[in-house]
PyMOL Python script that loads the backbone (N, CA, C, O; Angstrom):
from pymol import cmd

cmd.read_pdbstr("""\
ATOM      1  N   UNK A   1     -44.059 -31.853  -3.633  1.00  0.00           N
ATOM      2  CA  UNK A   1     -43.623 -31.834  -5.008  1.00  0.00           C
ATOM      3  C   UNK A   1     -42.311 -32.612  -5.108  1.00  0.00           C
ATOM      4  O   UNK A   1     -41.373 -32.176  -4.442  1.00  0.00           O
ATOM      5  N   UNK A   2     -42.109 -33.768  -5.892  1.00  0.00           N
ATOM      6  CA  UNK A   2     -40.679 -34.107  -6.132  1.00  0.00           C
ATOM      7  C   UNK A   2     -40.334 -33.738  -7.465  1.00  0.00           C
ATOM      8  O   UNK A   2     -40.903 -33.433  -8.513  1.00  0.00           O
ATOM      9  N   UNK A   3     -38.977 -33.910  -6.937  1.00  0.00           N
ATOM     10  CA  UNK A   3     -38.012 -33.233  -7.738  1.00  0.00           C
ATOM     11  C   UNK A   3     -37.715 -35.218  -9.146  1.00  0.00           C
ATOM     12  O   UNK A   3     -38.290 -36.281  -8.911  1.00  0.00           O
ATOM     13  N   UNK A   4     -37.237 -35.105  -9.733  1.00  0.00           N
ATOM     14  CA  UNK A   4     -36.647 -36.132 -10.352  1.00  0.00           C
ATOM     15  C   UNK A   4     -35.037 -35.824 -10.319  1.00  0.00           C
ATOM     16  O   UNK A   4     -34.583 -34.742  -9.947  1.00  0.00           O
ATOM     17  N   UNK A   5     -34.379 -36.732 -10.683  1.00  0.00           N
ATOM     18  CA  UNK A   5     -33.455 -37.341 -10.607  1.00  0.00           C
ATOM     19  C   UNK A   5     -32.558 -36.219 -11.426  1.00  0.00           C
ATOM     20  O   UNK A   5     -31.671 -35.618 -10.821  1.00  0.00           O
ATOM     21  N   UNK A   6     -32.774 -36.001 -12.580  1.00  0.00           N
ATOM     22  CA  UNK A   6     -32.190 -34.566 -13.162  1.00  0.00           C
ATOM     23  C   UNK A   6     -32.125 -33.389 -13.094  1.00  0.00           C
ATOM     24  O   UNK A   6     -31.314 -32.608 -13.590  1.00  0.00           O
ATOM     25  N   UNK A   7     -33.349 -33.164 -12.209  1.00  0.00           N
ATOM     26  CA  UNK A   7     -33.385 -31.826 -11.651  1.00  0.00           C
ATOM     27  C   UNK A   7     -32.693 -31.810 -10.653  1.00  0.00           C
ATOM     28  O   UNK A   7     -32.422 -30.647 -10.354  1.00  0.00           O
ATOM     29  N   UNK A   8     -31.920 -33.120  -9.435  1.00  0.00           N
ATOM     30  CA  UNK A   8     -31.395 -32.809  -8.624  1.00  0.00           C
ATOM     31  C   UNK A   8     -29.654 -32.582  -8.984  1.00  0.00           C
ATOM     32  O   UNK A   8     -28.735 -32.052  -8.360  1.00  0.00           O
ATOM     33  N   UNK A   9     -29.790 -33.508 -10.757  1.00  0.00           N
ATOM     34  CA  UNK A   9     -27.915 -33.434 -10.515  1.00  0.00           C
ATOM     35  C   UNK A   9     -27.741 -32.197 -10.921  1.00  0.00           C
ATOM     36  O   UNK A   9     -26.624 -31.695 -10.792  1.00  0.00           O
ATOM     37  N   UNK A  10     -29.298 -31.116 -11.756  1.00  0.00           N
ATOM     38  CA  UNK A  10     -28.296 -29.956 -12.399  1.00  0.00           C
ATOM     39  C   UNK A  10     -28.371 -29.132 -11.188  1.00  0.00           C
ATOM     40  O   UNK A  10     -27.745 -28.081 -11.325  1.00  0.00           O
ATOM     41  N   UNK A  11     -28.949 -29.275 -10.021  1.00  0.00           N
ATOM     42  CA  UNK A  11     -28.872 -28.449  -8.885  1.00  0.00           C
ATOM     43  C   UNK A  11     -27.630 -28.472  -8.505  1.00  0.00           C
ATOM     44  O   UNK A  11     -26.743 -27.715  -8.899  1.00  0.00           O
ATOM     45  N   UNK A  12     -27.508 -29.596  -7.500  1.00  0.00           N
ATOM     46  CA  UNK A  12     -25.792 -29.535  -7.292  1.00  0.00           C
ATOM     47  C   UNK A  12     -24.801 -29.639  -8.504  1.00  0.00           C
ATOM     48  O   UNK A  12     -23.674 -29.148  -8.429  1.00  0.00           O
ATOM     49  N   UNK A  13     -25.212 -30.237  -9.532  1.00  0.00           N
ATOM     50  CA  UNK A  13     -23.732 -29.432 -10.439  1.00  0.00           C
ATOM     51  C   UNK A  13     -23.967 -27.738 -10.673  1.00  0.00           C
ATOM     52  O   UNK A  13     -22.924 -27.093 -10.775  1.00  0.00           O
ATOM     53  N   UNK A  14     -24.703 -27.304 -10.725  1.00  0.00           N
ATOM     54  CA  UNK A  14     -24.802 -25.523 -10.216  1.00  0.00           C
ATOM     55  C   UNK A  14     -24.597 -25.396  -9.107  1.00  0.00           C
ATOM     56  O   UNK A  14     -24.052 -24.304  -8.945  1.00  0.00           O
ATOM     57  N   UNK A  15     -24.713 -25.860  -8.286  1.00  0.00           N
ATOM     58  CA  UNK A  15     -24.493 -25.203  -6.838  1.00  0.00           C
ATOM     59  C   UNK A  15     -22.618 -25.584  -6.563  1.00  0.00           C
ATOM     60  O   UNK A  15     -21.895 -24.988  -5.765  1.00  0.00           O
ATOM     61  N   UNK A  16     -22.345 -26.336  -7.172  1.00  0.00           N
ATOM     62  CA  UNK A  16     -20.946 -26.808  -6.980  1.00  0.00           C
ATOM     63  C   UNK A  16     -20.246 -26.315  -7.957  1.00  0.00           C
ATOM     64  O   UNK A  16     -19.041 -26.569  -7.930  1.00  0.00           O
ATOM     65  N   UNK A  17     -20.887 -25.307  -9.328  1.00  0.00           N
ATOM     66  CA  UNK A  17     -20.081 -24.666 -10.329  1.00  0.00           C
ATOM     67  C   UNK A  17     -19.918 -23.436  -9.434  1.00  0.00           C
ATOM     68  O   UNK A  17     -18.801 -23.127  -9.021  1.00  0.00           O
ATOM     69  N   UNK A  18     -21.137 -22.648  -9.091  1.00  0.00           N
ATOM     70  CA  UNK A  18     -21.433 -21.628  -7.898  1.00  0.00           C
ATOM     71  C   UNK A  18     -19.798 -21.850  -7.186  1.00  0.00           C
ATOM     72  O   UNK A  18     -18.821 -21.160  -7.477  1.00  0.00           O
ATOM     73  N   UNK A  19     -19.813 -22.771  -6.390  1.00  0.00           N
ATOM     74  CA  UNK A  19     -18.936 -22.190  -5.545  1.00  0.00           C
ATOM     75  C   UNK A  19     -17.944 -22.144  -6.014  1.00  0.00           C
ATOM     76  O   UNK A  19     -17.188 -21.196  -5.801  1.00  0.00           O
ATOM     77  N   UNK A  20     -17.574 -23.340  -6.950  1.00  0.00           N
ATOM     78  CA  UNK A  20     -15.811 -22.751  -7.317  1.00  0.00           C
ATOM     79  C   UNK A  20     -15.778 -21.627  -8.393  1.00  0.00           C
ATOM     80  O   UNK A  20     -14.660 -21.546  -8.903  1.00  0.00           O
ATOM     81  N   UNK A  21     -16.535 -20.881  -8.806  1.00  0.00           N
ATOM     82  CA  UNK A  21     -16.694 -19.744  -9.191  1.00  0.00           C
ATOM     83  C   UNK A  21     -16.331 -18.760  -8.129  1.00  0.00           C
ATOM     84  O   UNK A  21     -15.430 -17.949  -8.342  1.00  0.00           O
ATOM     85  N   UNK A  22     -17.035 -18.785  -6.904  1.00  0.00           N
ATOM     86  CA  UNK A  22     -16.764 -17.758  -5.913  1.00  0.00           C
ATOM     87  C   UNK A  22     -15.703 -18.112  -5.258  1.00  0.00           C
ATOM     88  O   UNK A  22     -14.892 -17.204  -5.075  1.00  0.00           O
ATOM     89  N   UNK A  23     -15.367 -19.424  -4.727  1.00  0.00           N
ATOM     90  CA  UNK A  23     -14.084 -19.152  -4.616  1.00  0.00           C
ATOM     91  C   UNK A  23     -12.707 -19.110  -5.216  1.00  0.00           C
ATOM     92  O   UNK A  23     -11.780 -18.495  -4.688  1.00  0.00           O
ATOM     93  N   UNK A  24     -12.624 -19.668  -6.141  1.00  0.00           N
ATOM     94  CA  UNK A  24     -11.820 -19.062  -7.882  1.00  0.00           C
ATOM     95  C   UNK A  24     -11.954 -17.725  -7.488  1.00  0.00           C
ATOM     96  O   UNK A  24     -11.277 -17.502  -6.484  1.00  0.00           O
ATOM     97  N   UNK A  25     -12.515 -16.839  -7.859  1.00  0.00           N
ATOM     98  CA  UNK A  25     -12.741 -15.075  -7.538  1.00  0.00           C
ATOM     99  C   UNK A  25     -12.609 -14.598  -6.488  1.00  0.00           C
ATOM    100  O   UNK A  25     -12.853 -13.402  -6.327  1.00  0.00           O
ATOM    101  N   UNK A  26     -12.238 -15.295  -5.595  1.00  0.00           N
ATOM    102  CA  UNK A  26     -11.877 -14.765  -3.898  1.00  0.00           C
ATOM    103  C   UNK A  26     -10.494 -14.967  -3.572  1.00  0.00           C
ATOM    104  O   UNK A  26     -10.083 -15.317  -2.466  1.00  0.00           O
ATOM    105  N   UNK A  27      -9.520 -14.636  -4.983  1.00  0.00           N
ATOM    106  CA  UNK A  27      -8.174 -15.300  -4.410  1.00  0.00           C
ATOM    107  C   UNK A  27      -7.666 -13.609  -3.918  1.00  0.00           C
ATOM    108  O   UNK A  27      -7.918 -12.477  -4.329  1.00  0.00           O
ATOM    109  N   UNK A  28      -6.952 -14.112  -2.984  1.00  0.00           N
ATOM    110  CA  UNK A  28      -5.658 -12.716  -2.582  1.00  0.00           C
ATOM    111  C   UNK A  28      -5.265 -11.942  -3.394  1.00  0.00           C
ATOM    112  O   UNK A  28      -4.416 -12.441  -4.133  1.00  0.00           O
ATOM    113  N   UNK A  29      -5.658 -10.262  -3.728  1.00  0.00           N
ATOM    114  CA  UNK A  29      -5.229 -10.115  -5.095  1.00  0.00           C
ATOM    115  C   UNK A  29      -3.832  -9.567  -4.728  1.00  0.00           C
ATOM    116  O   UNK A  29      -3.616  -9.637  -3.518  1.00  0.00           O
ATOM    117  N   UNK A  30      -2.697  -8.971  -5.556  1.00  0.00           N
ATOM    118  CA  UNK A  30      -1.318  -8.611  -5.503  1.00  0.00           C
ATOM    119  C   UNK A  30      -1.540  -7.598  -5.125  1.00  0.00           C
ATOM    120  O   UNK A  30      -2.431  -6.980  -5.708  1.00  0.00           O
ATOM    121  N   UNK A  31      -0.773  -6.891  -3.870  1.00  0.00           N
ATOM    122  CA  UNK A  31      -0.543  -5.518  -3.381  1.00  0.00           C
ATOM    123  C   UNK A  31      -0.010  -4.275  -4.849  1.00  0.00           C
ATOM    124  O   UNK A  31       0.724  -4.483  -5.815  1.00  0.00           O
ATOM    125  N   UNK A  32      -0.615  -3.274  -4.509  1.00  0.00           N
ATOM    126  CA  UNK A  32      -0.596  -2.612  -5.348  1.00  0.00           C
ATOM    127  C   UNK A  32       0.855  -1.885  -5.203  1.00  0.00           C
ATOM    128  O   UNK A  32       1.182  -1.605  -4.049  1.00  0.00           O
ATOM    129  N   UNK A  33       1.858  -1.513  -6.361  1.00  0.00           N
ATOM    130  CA  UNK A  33       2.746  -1.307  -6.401  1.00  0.00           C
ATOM    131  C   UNK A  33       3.317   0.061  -7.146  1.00  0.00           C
ATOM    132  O   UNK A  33       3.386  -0.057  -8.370  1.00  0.00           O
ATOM    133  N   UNK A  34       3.656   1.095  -6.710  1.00  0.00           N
ATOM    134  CA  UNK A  34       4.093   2.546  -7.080  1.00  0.00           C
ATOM    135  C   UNK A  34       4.841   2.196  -8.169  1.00  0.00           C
ATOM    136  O   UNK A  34       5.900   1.619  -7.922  1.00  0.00           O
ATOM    137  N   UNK A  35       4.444   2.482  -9.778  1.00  0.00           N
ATOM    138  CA  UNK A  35       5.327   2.553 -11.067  1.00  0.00           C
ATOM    139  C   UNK A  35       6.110   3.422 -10.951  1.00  0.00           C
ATOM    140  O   UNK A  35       7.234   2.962 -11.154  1.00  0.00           O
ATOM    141  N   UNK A  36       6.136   4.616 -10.695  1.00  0.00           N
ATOM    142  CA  UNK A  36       7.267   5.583 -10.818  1.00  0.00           C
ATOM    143  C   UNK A  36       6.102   7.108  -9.849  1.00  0.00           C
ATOM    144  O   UNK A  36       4.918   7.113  -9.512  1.00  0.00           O
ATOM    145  N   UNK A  37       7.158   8.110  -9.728  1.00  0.00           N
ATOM    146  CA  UNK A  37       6.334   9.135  -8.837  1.00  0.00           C
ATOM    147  C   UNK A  37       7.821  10.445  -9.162  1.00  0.00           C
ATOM    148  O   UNK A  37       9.008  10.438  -8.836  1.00  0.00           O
ATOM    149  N   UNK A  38       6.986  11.392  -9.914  1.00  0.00           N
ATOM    150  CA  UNK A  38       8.609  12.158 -10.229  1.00  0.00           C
ATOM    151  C   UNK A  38       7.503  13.334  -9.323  1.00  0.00           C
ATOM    152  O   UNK A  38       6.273  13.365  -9.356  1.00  0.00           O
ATOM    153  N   UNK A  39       8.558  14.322  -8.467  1.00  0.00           N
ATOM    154  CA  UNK A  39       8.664  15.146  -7.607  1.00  0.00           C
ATOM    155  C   UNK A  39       8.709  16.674  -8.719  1.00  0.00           C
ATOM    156  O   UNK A  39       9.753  17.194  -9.112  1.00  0.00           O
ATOM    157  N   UNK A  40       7.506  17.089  -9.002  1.00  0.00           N
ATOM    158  CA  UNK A  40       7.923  18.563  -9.061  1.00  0.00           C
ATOM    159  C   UNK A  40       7.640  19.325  -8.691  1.00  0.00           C
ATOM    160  O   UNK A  40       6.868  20.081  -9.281  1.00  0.00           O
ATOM    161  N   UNK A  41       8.227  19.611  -7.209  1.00  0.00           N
ATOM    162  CA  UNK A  41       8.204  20.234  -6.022  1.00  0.00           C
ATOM    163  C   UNK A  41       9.762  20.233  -5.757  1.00  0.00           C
ATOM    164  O   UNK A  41      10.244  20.917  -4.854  1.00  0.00           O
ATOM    165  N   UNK A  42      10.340  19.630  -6.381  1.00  0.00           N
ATOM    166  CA  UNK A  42      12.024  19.623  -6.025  1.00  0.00           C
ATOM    167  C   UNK A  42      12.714  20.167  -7.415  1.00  0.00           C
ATOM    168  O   UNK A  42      13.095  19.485  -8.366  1.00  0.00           O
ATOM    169  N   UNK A  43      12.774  21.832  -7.230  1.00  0.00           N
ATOM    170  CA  UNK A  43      13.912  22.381  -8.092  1.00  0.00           C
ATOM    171  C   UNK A  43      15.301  22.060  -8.124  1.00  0.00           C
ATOM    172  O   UNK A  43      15.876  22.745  -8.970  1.00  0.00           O
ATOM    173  N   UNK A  44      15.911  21.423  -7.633  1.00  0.00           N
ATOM    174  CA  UNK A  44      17.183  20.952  -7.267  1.00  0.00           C
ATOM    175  C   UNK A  44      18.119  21.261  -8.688  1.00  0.00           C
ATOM    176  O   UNK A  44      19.210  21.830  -8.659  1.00  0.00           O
ATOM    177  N   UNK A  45      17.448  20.762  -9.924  1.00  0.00           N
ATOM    178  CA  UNK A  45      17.647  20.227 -10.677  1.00  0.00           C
ATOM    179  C   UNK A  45      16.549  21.092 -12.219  1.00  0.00           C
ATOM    180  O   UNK A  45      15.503  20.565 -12.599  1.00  0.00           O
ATOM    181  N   UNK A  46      16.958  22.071 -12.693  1.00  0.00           N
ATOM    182  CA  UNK A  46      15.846  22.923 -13.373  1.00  0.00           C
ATOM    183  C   UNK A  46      15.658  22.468 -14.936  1.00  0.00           C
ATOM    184  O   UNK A  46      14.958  23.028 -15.780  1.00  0.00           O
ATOM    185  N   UNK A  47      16.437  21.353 -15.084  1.00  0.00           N
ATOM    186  CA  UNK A  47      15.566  20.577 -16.528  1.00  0.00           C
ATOM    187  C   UNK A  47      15.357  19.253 -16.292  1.00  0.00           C
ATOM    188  O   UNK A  47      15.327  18.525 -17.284  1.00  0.00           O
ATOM    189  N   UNK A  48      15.242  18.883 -15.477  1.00  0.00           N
ATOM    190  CA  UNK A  48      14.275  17.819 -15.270  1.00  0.00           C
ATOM    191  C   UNK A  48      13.776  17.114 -13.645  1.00  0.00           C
ATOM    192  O   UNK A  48      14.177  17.570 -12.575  1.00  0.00           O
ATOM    193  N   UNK A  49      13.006  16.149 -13.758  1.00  0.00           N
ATOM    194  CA  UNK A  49      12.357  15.933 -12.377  1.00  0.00           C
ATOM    195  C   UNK A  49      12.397  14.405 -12.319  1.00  0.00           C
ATOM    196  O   UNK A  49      11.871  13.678 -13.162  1.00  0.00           O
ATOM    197  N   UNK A  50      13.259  13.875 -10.944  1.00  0.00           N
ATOM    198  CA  UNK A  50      13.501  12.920 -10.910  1.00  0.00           C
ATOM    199  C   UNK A  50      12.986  11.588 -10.634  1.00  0.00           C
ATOM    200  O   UNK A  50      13.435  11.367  -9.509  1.00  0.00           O
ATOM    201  N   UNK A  51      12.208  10.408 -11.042  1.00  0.00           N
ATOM    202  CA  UNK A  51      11.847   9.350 -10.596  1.00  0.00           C
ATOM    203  C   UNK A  51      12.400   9.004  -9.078  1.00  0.00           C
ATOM    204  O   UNK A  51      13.555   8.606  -8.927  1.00  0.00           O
ATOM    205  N   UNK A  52      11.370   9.209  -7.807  1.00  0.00           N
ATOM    206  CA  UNK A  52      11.672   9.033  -6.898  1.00  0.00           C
ATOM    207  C   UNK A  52      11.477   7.207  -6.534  1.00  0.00           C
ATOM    208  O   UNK A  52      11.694   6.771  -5.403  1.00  0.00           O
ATOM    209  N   UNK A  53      11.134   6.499  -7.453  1.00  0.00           N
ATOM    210  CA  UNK A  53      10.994   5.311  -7.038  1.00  0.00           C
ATOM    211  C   UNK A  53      11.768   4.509  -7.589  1.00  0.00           C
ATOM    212  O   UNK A  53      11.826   3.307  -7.326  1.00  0.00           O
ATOM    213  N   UNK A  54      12.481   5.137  -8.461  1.00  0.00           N
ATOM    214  CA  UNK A  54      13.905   4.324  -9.440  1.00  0.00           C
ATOM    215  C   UNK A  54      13.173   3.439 -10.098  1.00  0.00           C
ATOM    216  O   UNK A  54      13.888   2.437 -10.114  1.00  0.00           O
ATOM    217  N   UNK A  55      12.051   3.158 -10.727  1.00  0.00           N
ATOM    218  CA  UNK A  55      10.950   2.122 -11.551  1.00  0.00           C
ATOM    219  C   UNK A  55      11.394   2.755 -12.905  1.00  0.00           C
ATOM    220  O   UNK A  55      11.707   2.067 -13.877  1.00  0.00           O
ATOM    221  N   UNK A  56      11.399   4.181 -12.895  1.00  0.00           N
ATOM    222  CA  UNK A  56      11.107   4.656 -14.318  1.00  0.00           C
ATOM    223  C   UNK A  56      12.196   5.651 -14.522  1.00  0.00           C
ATOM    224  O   UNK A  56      12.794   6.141 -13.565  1.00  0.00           O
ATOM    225  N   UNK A  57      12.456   5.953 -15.754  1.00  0.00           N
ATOM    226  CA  UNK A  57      13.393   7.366 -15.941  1.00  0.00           C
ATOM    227  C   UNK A  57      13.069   8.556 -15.473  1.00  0.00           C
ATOM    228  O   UNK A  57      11.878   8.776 -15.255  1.00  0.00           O
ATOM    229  N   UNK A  58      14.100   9.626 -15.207  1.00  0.00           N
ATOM    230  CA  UNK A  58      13.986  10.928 -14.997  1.00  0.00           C
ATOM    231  C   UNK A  58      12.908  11.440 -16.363  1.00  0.00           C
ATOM    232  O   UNK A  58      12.657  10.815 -17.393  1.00  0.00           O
ATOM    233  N   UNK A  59      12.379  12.882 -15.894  1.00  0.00           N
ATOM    234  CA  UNK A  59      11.718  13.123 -16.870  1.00  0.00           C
ATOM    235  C   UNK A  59      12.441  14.337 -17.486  1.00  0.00           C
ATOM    236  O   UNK A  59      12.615  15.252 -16.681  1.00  0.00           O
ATOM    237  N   UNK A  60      12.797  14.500 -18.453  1.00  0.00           N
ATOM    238  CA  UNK A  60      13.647  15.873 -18.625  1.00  0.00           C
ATOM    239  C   UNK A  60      12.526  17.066 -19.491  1.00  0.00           C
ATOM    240  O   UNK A  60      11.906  16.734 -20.501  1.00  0.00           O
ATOM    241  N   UNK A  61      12.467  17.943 -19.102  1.00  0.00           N
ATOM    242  CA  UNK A  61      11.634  19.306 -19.702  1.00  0.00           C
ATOM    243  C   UNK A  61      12.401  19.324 -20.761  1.00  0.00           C
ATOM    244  O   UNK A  61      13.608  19.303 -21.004  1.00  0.00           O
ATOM    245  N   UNK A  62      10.917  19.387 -21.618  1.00  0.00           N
ATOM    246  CA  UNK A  62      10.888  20.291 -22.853  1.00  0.00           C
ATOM    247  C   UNK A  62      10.208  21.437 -23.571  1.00  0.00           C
ATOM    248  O   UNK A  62       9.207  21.927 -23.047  1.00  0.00           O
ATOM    249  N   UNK A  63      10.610  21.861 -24.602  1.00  0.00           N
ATOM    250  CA  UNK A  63       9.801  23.194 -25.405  1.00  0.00           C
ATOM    251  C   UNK A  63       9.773  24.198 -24.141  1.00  0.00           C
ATOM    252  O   UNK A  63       8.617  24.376 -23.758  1.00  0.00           O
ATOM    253  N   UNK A  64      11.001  25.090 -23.190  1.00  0.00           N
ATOM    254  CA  UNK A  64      10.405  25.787 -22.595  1.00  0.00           C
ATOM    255  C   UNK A  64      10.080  25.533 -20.984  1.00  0.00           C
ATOM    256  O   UNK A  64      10.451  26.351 -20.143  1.00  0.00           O
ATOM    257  N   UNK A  65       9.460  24.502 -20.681  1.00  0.00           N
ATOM    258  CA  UNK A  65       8.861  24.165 -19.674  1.00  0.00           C
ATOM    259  C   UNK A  65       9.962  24.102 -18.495  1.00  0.00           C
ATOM    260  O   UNK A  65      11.099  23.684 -18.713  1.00  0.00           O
ATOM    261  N   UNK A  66       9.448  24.641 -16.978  1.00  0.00           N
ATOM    262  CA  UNK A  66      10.565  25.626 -15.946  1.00  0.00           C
ATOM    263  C   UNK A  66      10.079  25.008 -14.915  1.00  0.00           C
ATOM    264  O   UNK A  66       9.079  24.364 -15.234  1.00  0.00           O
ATOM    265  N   UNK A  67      10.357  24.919 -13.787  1.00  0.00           N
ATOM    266  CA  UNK A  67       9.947  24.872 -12.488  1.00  0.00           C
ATOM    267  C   UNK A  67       9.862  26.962 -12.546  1.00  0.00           C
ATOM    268  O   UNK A  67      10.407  27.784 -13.283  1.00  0.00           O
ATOM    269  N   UNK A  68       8.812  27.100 -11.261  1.00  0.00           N
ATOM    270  CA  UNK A  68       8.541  28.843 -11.371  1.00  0.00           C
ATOM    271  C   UNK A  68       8.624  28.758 -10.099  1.00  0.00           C
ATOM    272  O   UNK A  68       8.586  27.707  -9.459  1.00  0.00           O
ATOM    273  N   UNK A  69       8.777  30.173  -9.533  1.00  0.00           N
ATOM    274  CA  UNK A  69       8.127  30.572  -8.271  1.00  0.00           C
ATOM    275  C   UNK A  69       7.079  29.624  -7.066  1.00  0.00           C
ATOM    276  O   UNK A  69       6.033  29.058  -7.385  1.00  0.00           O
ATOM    277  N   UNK A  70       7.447  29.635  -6.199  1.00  0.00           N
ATOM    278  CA  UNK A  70       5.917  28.587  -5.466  1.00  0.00           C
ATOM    279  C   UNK A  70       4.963  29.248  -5.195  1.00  0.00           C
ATOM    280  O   UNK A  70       5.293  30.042  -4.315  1.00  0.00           O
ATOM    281  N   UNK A  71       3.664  29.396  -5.543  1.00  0.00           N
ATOM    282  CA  UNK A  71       2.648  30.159  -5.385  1.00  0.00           C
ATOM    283  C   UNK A  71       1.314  29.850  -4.004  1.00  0.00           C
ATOM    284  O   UNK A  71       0.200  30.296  -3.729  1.00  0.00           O
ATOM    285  N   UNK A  72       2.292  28.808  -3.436  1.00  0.00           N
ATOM    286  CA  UNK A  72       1.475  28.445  -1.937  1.00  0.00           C
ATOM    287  C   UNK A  72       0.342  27.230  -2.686  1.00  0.00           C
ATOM    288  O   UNK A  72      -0.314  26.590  -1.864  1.00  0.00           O
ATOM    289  N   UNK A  73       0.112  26.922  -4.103  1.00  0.00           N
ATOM    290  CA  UNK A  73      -0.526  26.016  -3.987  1.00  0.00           C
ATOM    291  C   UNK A  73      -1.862  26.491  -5.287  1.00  0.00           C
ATOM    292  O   UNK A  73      -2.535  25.639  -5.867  1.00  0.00           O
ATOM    293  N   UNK A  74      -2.017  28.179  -5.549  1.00  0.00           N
ATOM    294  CA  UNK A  74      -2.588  28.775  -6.031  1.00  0.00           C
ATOM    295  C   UNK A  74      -1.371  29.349  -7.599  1.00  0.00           C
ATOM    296  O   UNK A  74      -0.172  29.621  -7.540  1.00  0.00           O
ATOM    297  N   UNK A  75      -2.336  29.354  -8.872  1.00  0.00           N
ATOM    298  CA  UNK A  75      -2.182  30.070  -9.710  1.00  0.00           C
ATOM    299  C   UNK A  75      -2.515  31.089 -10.193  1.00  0.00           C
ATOM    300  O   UNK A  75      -2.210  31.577 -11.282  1.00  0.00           O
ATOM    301  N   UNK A  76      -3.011  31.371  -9.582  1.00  0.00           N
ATOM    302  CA  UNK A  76      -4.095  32.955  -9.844  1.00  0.00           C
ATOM    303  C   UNK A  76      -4.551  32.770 -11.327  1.00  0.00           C
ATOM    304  O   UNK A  76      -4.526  33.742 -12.082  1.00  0.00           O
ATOM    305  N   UNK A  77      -5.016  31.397 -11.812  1.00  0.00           N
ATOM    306  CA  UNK A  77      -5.301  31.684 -13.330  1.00  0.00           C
ATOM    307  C   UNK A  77      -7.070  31.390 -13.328  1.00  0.00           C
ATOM    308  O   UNK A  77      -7.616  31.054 -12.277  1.00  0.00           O
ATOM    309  N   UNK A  78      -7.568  31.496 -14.135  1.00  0.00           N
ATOM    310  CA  UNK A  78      -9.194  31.405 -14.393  1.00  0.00           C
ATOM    311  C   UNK A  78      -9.388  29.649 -13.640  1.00  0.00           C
ATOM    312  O   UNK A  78      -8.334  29.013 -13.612  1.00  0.00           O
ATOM    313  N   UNK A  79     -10.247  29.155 -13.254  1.00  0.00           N
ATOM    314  CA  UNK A  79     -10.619  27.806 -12.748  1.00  0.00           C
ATOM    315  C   UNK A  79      -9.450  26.859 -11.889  1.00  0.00           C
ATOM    316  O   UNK A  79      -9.160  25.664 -11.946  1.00  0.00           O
ATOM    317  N   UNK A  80      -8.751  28.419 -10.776  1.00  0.00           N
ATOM    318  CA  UNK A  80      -7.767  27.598  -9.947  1.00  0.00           C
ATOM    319  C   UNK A  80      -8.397  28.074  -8.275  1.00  0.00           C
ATOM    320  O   UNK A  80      -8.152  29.100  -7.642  1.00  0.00           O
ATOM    321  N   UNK A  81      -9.237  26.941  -7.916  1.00  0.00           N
ATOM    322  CA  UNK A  81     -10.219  27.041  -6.571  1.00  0.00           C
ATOM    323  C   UNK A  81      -9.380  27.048  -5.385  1.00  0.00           C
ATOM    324  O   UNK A  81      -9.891  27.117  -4.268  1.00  0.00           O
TER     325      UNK A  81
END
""", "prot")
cmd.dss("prot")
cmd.show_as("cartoon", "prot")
cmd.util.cbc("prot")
cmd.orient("prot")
């Protein structure tokens, strides 16, 4: 079976869009980078919890809201496994 003359350029111009498609999409992507990470596990400090990565602000409690007791990890409340 031959091919003609147009069927071969849209082959390799697809086969040569193909690749710089895949390799266009195969670049190194950027290491992923920690935005901010506030600690509340550290009472130090009982109205607010501090940005350990210096990216973002402290977070300061509101309406109420406490660091409590440590309960090992458990709340004893309905759907705490």
């Amino acid at each position: 079976m031959k091919h003609s003359k147009r069927q071969k350029a849209i082959f390799y111009t697809s086969l040569i869009l193909s690749a710089f498609i895949v390799l266009a999409s195969s670049q190194k992507a950027q290491a992923l980078e920690l935005l901010s990470y506030w600690d509340f596990n550290d009472p130090g400090d009982s109205t607010s919890a501090a940005d350990v990565t210096g990216n973002s602000p402290d977070l300061t409690f509101n309406g109420g809201a406490a660091y409590t007791e440590d309960g090992g990890g458990l709340s004893d409340s309905a759907g705490d496994y």
